[in-house]
C-alpha positions as CSV (number, residue, x, y, z in Angstrom):
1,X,95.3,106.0,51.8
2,X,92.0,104.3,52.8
3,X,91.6,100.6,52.6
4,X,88.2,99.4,51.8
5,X,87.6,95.7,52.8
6,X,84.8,93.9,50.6
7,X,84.1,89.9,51.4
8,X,82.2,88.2,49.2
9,X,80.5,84.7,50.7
10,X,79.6,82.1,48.0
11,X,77.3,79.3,49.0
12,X,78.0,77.2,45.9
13,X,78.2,73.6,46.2
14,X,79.7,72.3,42.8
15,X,83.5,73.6,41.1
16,X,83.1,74.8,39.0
17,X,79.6,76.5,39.9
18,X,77.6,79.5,38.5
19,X,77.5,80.7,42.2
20,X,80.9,81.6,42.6
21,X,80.9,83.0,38.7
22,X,78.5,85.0,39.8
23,X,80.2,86.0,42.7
24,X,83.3,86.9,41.1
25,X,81.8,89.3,38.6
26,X,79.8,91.3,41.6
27,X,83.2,91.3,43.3
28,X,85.2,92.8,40.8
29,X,82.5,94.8,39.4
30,X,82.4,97.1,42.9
31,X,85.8,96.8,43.0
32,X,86.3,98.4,39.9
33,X,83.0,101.0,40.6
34,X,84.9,101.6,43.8
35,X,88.0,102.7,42.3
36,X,86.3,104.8,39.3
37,X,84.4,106.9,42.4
38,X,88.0,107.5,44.6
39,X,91.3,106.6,42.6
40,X,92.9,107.1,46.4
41,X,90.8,104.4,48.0
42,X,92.1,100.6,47.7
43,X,89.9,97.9,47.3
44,X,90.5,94.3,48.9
45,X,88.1,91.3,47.8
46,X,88.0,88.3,50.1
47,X,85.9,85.8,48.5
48,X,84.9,82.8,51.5
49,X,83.8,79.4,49.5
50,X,81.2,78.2,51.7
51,X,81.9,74.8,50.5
52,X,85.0,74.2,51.9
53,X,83.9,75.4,55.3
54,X,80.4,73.3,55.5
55,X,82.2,70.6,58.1
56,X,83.3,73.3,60.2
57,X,80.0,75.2,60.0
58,X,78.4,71.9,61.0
59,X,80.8,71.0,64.2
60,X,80.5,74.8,65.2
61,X,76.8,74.4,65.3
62,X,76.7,71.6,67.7
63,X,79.7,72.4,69.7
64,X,79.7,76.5,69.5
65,X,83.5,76.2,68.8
66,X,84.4,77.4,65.3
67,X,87.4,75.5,63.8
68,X,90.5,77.8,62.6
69,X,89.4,78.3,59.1
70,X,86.0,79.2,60.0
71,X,87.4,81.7,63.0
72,X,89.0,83.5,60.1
73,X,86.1,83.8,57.8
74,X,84.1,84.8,60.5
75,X,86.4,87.7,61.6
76,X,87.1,88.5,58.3
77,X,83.0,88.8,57.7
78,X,82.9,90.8,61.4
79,X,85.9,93.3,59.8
80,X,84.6,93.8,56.8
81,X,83.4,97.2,55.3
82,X,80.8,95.7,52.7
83,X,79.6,92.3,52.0
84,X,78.4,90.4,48.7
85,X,76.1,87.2,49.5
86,X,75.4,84.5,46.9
87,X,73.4,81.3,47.3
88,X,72.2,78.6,45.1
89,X,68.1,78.8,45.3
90,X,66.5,75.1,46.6
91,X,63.0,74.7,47.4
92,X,62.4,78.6,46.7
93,X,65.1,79.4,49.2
94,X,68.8,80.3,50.2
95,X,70.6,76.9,50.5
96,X,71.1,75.2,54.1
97,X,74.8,76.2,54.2
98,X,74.2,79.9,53.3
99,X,71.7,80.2,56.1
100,X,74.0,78.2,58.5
101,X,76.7,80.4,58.2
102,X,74.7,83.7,58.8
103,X,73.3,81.1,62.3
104,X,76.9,81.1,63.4
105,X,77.7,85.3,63.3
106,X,77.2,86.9,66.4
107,X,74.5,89.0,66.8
108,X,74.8,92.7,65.3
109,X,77.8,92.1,63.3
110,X,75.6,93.1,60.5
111,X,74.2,95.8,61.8
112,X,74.3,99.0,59.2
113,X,77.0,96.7,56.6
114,X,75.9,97.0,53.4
115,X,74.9,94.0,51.5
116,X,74.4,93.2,48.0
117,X,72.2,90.3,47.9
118,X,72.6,87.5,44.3
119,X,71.3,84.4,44.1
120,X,71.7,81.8,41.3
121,X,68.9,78.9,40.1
122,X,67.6,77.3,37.2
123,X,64.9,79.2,35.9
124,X,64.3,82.8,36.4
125,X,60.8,81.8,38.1
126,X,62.9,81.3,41.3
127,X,64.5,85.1,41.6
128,X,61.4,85.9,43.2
129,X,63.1,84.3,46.3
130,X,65.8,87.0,46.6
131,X,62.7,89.3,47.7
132,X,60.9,86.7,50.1
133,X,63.6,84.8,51.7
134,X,67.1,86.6,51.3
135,X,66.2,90.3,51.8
136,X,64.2,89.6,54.9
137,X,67.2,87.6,56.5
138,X,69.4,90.3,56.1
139,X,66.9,92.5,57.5
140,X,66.3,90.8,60.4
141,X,70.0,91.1,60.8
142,X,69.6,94.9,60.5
143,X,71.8,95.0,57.5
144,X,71.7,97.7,55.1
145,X,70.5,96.0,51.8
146,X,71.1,97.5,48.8
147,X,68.1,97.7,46.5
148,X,69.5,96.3,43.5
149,X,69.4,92.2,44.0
150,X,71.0,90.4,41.0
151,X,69.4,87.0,40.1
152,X,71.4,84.4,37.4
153,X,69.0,81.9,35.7
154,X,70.7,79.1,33.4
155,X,69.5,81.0,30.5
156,X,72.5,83.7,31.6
157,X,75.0,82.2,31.0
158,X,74.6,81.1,27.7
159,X,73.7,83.2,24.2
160,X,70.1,83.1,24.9
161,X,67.9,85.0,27.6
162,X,64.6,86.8,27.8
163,X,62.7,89.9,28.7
164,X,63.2,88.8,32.7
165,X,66.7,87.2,32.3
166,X,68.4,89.2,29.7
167,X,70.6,92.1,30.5
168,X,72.9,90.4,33.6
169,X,75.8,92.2,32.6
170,X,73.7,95.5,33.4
171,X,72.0,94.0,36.8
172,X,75.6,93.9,37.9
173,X,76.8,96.8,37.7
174,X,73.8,98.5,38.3
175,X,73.7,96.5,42.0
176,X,77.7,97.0,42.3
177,X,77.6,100.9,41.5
178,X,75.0,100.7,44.8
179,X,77.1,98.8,46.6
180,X,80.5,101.0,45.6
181,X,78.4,104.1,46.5
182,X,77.4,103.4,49.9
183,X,81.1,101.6,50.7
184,X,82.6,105.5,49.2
185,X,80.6,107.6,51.3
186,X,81.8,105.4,54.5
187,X,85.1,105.8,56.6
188,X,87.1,102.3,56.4
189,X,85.8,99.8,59.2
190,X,88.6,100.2,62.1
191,X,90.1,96.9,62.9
192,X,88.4,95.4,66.0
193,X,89.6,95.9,69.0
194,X,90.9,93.3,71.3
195,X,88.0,92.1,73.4
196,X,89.4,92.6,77.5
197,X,88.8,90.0,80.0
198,X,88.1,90.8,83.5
199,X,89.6,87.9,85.8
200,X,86.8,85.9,87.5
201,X,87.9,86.9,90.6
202,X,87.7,91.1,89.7
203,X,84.4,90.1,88.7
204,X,83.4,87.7,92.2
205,X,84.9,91.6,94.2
206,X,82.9,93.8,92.5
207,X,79.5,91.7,92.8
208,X,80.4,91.9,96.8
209,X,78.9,93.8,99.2
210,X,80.8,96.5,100.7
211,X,82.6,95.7,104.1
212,X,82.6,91.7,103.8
C-alpha cells in the first residue's frame, strides 16, 4: 500500500487565524480527492504552523543552525510528496515568515514537488498577489505549481461574497482535485537517504598527488 505524504505550511500569525482555516480545508480537501482517485493509496497531512517556528527561523537565519523543531519541519517539507503553502498577504505580498522559511530550504528540494499555492487578506483586491509574488517564488524554486491558486478575502468567510469572492468552497476543490491528480499519477517520495561523510583525511589522500 502506497503512502502519500502531503505537508501543508501555514504562515498565519493570529489563533485562531483564517490562514490556517484555510489551510485545513485545502488539506483535507486533497486528502479526500486523493483517496476518491486510489482507495489503495493513504494519505498523511502534516500541517507546519509557521508561527510557532518564527524564533527558530530567525536564529537559523543568522547562525545557519536550525533548532530541533525546525530540523523536523524542514525534513518533513524535503520528504514530502506534495506541498500546500498559505500566507497572510501584507503590503501586496507573502508575509516575512512565509518567505523566510522557503530562505532556509536547501536549494532544489522543491524541484518538480507540486505546490498548491493560497493566500488569505482582507479584500479580494489583494489575490492578485498570488500571481505576482507567490507563483514566481515557487518558480524560481522550480516547483511544479498547480494552476488553480485559491485566494480567501474577509468576505469568505462570512454569508456574503461577490462575483470575485463567491464560490470558495468550489476554488478548493477545484485547486485540491489538481493537486490530488498530479500527487496520484506520482510514485510515493522514497525516504531520503542518509547523507555519507567522507573523513577529512580520505578527502586530504585523494586531492594528493600520486607518489608523495
Amino acid at each position: 500500500m502506497n503512502t502519500v505524504h502531503l505537508v501543508v505550511v501555514s504562515a498565519g500569525l493570529s489563533q485562531p487565524s483564517s490562514t490556517r482555516l484555510l489551510a485545513d480545508r485545502l488539506g483535507e480537501a486533497t486528502r479526500r480527492a486523493l483517496s476518491d482517485r486510489d482507495e489503495d493509496r493513504t494519505v498523511t497531512v502534516r500541517v507546519i504552523e509557521l508561527r510557532e517556528l518564527a524564533p527558530d527561523i530567525a536564529n537559523h537565519l543568522v547562525t545557519g543552525f536550525p533548532g530541533a523543531a525546525l530540523r523536523d519541519a524542514i525534513e518533513a517539507t524535503e520528504r514530502a510528496d506534495g506541498l500546500i503553502a498559505v500566507t497572510p498577504i501584507f503590503s501586496a505580498s507573502y508575509s516575512g515568515l512565509f518567505k523566510s522559511f522557503f530562505d532556509v530550504l536547501d536549494n532544489g528540494v522543491l524541484a518538480g514537488k507540486p505546490v498548491l499555492i493560497a493566500a488569505t487578506g482582507g479584500t479580494a483586491r489583494h489575490s492578485l498577489a498570488l500571481e505576482h509574488a507567490m507563483r514566481p517564488l515557487f518558480a524560481y524554486l522550480r516547483a511544479l505549481v498547480m494552476p488553480t491558486a485559491v485566494y480567501a478575502a474577509s468576505e469568505d468567510w462570512g454569508s456574503g461574497g461577490d462575483a470575485t469572492t463567491d464560490g470558495l468552497a468550489a476554488r478548493i476543490a477545484r485547486a485540491a482535485g489538481e493537486l490530488a491528480d498530479q500527487l496520484a499519477g506520482r510514485p510515493a517520495a522514497a525516504p531520503a537517504a542518509a547523507e555519507q561523510v567522507v573523513p577529512f583525511a580520505q578527502q586530504l589522500a585523494a586531492l594528493r598527488p600520486a607518489g608523495r
